[in-house]
Each structure stands twice: as C-alpha cells, then as structure tokens.
C-alpha positions in Angstrom: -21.0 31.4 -17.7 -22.7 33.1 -14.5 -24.3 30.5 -13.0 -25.5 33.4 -9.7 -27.1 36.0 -12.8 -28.9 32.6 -15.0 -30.2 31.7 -11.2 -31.4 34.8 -10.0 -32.8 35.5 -13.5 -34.7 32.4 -13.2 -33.2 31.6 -16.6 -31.7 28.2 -15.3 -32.9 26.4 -12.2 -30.3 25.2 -9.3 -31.2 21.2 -10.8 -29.1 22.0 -14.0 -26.1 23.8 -12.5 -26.3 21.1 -10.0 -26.1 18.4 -12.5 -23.7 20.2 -15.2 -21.3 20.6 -12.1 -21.9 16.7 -10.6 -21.0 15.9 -14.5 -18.1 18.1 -14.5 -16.3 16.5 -11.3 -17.0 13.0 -12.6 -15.4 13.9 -16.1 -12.1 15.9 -14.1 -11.8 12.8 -12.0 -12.2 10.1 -14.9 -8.9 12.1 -16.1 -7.6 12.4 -12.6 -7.9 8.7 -12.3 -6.6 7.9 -16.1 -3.6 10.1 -15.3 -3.1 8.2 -12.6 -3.0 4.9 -14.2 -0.4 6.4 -16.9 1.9 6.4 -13.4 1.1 3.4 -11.5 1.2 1.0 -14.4 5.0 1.5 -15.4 6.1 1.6 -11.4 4.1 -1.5 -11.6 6.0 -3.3 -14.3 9.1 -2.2 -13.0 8.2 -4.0 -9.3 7.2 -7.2 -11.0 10.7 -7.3 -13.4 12.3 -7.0 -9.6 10.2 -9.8 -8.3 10.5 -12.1 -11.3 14.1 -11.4 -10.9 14.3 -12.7 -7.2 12.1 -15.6 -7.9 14.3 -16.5 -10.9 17.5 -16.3 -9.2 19.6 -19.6 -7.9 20.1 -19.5 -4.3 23.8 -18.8 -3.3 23.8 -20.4 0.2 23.7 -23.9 0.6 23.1 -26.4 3.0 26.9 -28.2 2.8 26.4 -30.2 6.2 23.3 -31.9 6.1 23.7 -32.2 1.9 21.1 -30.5 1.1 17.8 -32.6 1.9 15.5 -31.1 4.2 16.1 -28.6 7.0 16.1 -29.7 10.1 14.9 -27.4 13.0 16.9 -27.6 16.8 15.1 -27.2 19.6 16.6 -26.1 23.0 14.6 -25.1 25.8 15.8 -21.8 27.4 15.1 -21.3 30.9 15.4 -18.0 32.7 14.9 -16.9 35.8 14.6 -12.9 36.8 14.0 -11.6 40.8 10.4 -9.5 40.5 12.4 -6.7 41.5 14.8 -7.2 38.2 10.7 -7.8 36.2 10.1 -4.0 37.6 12.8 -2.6 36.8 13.2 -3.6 32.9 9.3 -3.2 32.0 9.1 0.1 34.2 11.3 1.9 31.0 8.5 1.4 28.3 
C-alpha cells in the first residue's frame, strides 16, 4: 500500500491511515505481549518449584543447647569511644 500516493490523491484521508496504523501496533503488541507470556510463565513455574522446595525442606540446624523451645536473644551493650580526630579521619574516606 502507499499510504503518501492514497493521501495526496485524496483517495484516503490521514483519519484512516491513522487509525489502520493505531490498530496495527495494538495487534503487533498483543503478540508482543502473548509471546512474552509463553516466556515468563515457565521461568515462573520453575521459581515457585524452587520456593516450594525451600519451604518444604526440614531444617538441618538445630537448637541442641536450649532444646529446641524458643530463641532466646542476648543483649550486650557495646560501648565505644573514638578521639574526633580518629571520627575525621575514618568518615573523611567515603
């Protein structure tokens, strides 16, 4: 088709071609997109096999010393004292 010789012919007006084109691009995508989907969805499967696999899976380590209850969390407080010079000098890298 010459869209330029319709147009300057006045045999077609710009509307049409406008709208044949803006129908084109949304049929090319829909197959853009569909092909698409045809690669996402079996990366997809494959990622929730993994996870199922992970979630399924009996834990290894154990908690042998406090026999397995709940965790218990230690605290310590850490104290730390640096000269300003010493501050300077370690933040002045980044």
């Amino acid at each position: 088709m010459d869209w330029a010789r319709q147009i300057a012919d006045m045999q077609i007006d710009i509307g049409k071609m406008m709208a044949f084109m803006q129908y084109a691009m949304q049929i090319i995508m829909a197959f853009l997109m569909l092909s698409m989907m045809f690669i996402m969805i079996p990366r997809a499967a494959v990622s929730a096999n993994r996870v199922k696999e992970v979630i399924e899976t009996d834990t290894v380590i154990k908690d042998k010393k406090h026999g397995g209850g709940q965790p218990r969390i230690l605290c310590r407080i850490l104290n730390m004292k640096m000269s300003a010079s010493a501050i300077l000098k370690a933040t002045s890298r980044y």
